[in-house]
C-alpha positions as MATLAB code, in Angstrom:
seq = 'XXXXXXXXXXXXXXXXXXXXXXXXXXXXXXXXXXXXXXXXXXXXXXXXXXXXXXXXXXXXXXXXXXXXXXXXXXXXXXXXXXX';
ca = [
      14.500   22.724   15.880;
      15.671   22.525   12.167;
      17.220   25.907   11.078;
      16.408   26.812    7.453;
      19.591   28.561    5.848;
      19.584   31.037    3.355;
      18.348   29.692   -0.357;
      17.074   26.831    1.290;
      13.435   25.972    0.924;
      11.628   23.651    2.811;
       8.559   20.683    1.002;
       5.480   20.061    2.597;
       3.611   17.069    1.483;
      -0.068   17.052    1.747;
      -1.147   13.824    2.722;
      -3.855   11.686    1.826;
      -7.082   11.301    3.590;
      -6.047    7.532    5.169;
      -9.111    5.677    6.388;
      -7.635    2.295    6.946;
      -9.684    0.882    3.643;
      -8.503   -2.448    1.842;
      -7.256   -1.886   -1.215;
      -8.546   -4.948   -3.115;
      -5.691   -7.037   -4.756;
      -6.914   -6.088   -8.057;
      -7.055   -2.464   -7.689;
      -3.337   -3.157   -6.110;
      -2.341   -5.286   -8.936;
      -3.715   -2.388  -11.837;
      -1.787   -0.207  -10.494;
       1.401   -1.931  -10.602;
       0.598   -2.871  -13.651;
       1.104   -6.460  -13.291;
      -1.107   -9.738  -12.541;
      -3.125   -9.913   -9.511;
      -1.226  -13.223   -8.779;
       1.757  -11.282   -8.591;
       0.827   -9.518   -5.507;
      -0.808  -12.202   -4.163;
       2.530  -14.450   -3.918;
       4.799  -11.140   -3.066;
       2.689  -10.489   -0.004;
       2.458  -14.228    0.632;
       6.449  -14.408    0.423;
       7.127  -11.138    2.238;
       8.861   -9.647   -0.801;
       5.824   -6.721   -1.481;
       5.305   -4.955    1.962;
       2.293   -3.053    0.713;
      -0.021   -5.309    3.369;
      -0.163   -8.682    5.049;
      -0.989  -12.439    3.971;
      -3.009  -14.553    6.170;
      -3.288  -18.371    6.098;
      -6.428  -19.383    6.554;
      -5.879  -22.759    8.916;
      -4.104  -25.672    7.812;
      -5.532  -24.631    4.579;
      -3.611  -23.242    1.265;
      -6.387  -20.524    1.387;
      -4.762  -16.901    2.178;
      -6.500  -13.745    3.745;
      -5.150  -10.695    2.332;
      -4.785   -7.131    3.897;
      -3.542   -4.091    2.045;
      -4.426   -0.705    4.195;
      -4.598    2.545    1.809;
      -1.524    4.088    3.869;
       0.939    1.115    3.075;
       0.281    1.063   -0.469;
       0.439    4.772   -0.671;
       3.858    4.153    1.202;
       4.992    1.469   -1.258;
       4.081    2.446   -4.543;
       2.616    5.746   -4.393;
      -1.190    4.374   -5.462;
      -3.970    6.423   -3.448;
      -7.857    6.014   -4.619;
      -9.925    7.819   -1.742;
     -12.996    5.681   -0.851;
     -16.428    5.671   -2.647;
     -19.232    6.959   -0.672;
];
């Protein structure tokens, strides 16, 4: 157990509500501020870790995931989920 000495203070971080939900690449790419193509090839290359690329078969077609949590984790964007 973590002892708190004197003057010290301790920061609790409420957390999003996490449900797993996509984040659509635009909605990813708004936030950043850049072009949705952007993400697109930086999840594609590995070099944005906000979610996952998925090659569709033999094709050059790409599946993309990008749960809420990771790109809360990666670039602090959050947008609960419309009911």
């Amino acid at each position: 157990m973590d002892m708190i000495r004197a003057g010290e203070q301790k920061l609790y971080v409420e957390l999003p509500e996490f449900t797993g939900r996509n984040v659509p690449i635009k909605e990813i790419a708004e936030a950043m501020g850049k072009d949705p193509q952007y993400v697109r090839v930086g999840l594609q290359e590995g070099w944005l870790k906000l979610g996952y690329a998925h090659r569709i078969g033999n094709s050059s077609a790409f599946n993309y995931y990008c749960p809420d949590k990771k790109v809360w984790e990666e670039i602090g964007y959050f947008r609960k989920n419309k009911s």
